[in-house]
N, C-alpha and C positions, 0 to 999 in steps of 0.2 A: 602657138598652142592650139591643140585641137580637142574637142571635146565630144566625147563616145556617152552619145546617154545607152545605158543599158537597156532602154526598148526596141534601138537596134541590131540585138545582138541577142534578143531573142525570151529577154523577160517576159515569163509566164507567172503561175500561180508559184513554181518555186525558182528563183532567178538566181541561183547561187552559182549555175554555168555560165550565165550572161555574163553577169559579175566579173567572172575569171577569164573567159572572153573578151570584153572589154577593156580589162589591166592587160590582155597578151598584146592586145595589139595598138597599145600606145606608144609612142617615141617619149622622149624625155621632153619633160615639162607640159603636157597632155593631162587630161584629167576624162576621170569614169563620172559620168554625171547621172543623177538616182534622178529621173523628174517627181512632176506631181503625178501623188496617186500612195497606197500603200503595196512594199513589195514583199515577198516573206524571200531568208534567204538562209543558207547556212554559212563556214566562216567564211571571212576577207580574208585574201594572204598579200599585201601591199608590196608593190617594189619599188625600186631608187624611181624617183624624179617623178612618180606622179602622185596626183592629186585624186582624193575621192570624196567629190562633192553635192553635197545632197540639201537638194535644192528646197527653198519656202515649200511649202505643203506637200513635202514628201516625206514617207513613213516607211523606214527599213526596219523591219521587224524579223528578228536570227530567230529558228529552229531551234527549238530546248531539247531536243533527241542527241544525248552525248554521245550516241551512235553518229552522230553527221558530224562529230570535230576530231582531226584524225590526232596522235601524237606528239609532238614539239617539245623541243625544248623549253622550258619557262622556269619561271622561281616559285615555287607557291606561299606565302608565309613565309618567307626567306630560306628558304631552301631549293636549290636546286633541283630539280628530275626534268624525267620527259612524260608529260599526261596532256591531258585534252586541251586544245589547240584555243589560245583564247579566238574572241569573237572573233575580233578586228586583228591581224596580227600580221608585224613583219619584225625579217631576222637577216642582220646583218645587211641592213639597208642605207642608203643616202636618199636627205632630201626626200622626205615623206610627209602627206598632208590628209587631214579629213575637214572639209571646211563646207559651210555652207547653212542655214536658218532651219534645217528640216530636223526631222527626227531620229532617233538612233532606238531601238522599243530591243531591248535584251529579252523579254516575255517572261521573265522570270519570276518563278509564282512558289504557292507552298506545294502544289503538286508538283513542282517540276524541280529546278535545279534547289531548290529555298528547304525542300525537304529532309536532305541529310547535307547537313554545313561541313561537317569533317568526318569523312568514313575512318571510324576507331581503326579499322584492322590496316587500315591504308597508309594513317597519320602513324598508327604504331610501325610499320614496314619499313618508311621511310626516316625515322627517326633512327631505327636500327640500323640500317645503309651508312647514313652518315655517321654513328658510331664506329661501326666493320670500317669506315675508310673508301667505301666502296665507290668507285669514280660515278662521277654524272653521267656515262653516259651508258653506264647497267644499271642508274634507277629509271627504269623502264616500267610504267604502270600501264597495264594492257588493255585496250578499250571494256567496258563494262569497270574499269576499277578508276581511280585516280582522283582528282579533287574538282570544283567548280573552276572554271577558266574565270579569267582577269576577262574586261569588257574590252577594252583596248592594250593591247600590249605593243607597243614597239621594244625590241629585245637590240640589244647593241646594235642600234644605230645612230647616226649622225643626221643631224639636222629634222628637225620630228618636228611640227604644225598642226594642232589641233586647234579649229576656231571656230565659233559660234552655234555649232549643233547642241540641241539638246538631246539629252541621255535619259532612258527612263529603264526602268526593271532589269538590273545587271546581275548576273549570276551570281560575282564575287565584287573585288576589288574593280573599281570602275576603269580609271584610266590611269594607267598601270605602267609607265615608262621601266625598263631595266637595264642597267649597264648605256645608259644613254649619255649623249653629250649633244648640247647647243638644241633644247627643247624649249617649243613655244607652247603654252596653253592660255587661248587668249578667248574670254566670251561666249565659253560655255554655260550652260547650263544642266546641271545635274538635279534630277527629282529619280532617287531609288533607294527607299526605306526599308530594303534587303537586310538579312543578318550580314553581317561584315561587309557590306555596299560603303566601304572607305571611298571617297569621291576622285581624289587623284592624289596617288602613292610615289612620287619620283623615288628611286629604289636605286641605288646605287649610283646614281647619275649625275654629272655637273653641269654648270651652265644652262640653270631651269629658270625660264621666267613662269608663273601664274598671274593673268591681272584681268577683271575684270568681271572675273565668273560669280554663281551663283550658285549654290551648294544645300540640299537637302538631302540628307544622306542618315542609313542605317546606322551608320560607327562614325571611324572621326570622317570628320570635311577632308581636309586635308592634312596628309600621314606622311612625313619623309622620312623613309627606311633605307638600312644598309646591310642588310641579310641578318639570320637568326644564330646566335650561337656559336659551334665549333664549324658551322658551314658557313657564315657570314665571315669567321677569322681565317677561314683558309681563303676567299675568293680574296678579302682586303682590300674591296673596291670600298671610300665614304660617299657618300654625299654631299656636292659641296657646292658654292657659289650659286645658292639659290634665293631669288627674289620671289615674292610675293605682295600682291598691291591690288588696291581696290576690289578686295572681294567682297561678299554678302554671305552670310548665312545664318540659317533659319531653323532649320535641326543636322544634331549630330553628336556624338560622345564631346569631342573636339574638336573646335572651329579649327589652330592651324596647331599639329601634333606633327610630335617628334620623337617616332617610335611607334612599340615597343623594340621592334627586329633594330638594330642598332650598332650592332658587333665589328661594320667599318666603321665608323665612324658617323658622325655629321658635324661639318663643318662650312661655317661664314654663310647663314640663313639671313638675309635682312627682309621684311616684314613692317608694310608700311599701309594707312589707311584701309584698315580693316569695318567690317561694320558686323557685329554680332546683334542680328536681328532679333533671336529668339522666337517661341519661348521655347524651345525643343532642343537648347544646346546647352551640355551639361556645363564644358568650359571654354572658356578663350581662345587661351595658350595652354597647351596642355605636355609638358617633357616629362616619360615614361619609360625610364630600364630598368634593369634589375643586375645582380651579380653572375647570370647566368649569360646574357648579352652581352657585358663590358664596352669595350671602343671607347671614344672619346665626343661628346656632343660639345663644342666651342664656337665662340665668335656668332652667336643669336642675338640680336637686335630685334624691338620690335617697337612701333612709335605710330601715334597719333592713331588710337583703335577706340573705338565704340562700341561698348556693350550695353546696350537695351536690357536682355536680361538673359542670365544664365541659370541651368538649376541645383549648380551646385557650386564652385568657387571658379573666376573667374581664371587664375594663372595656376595650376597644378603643377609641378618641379617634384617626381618623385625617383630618388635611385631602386626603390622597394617595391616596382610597380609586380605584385604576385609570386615575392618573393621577401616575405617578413623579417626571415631569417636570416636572410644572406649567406646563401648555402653554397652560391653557385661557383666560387672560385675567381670570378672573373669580375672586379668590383670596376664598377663605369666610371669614368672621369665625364664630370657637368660643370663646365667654367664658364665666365664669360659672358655671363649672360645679358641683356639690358633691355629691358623695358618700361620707357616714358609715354605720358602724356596719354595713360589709359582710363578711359572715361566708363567707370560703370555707373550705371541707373539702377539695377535690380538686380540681386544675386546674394544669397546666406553670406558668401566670403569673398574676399577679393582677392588674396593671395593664402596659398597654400604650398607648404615647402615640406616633405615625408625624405626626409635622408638620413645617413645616419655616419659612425666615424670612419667606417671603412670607404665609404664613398659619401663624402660630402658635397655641397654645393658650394664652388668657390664661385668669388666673383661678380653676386648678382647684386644689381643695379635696378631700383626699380620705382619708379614713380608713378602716382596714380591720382584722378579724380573724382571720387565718389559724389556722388547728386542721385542718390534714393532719399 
């Protein structure tokens, strides 16, 4: 293993060529090393077999100019197109890594990416696309249009590493897996209280572990999605065999969420020593679809979790989640559920269940120890 700190290669005041530089001329199992010091840079585009490590007291701080992130394929909100390139991003890679104590600084503020969350005309376009039928690969949003990029996306690949960096100010969705398989997120730490700053979204992906990290986030902590809709049921990738263990968190809608995009499925989540720090996180566990999503959510387990204090009900289970009516055709199956040995301290309610006959909750299992 050889390691290319990008001050060889030519890091200046904007090192986003070093960068690129740096990953060309690695062999496999090589790593681009960021030392100390703070670097400004525009995106990363990762490839198979190496590593991007960023060391104790170094600070990568990405360009907010949607002008410097070119095109790509990605999911936004569960939908397919091609817009602005997330930060950190690789496609259709093996064996990808970003590791190391240093800092990740997205710079994202109310002037910059924080200021238009969803462009109407943009969010109406694409919603229209996938009505027309029209393939992914004419929803094409032209630079000046498009939505805020995910912080980290690895987009279908195999074997993905992300460990011990902290994350600060993300445009969107932080760390954003899609179409993934055999994903480690180990010892992160997330601080980004952005609108929709969900902390780590695995999104179609199996074989996810999360363990160890720390979560402050604008929306939920942790969100595992399976696309939105009539575009989630045609891709019909779920989400499945995911573990999550020993996390922390302190704010967020949702400690660990499941949903809302949901349309493949999610399936066999286990969930185990949780700690809800508070006081800035609304719920727990929090499972959220509607008749418009469907799919199937099954086989959720969640055991020996701590909640300190939440500010509104500790385990939320709704099929109605913004959708009262039940209007959407597509009524979600929520079975299976199980949750023991859940200790809350502080919180109005401890369990909350919003379903109804068309989509009921079979199944749930649930034990708890209240000590307010």
């Amino acid at each position: 293993m050889t390691d290319h700190r990008i001050t060889e290669y030519g890091a200046d005041v904007d090192c986003t060529a070093a960068i690129a530089k740096a990953i060309a001329a690695c062999e496999p199992g090589d790593r681009v090393v960021v030392p100390e010091g703070t670097y400004l840079t525009g995106p990363i585009r990762l490839r198979s077999h190496i590593e991007l490590h960023v060391s104790a007291g170094a600070t990568l701080r990405f360009l907010t100019d949607p002008a410097a992130y070119p095109i790509v394929r990605t999911r936004w909100q569960g939908i397919e197109c091609f817009s602005h390139s997330p930060l950190i991003y690789a496609y259709d890679e093996v064996n990808v890594a970003i590791t190391g104590t240093g800092t990740l600084d997205g710079g994202a503020g109310a002037d910059n990416w924080w200021s238009n969350t969803r462009p109407r005309g943009d969010w109406e376009r694409l919603l229209q696309l996938v009505e027309d039928g029209v393939p992914v690969e004419d929803r094409v949003f032209e630079p000046g249009h498009g939505f805020r990029p995910s912080f980290i996306q690895p987009h279908t690949c195999h074997r993905v590493r992300i460990e011990d960096v902290r994350i600060v100010n993300a445009p969107m969705w932080v760390v954003h897996p899609v179409f993934c398989s055999d994903v480690l997120v180990r010892g992160i730490t997330i601080d980004s209280l952005g609108p929709n700053n969900d902390g780590c979204n695995p999104d179609s992906c199996k074989d996810v572990v999360i363990t160890g990290c720390s979560f402050t986030t604008g929306d939920d902590c942790i969100a595992i999605k399976s696309g939105r809709d009539d575009d989630g049921r045609r891709v019909a990738r779920p989400s499945q065999n995911i573990l999550i263990e020993s996390c922390r968190f302190t704010a967020g809608h949702g400690a660990l969420t499941i949903g809302s995009e949901t349309s493949g499925g999610v399936h066999n989540v286990h969930a185990r020593a949780l700690h809800i720090a508070g006081p800035a996180v609304d719920h727990a566990i929090r499972i959220k679809t509607n008749s418009y999503r469907g799919g199937r959510i099954e086989h959720v387990t969640v055991e020996d979790t701590v909640v300190d204090a939440v500010t509104t009900s500790a385990v939320l289970i709704t099929t109605k989640h913004a959708d009262p009516e039940q209007s959407g055709g597509h009524p979600p199956v929520v079975r299976d559920v199980s949750i023991t040995n859940l200790q809350v301290r502080s919180g109005p309610k401890t369990l909350e269940v919003d379903d109804s006959a068309q989509a009921p909750v079979q199944n749930l299992s649930f034990t708890t120890t209240e000590t307010w």
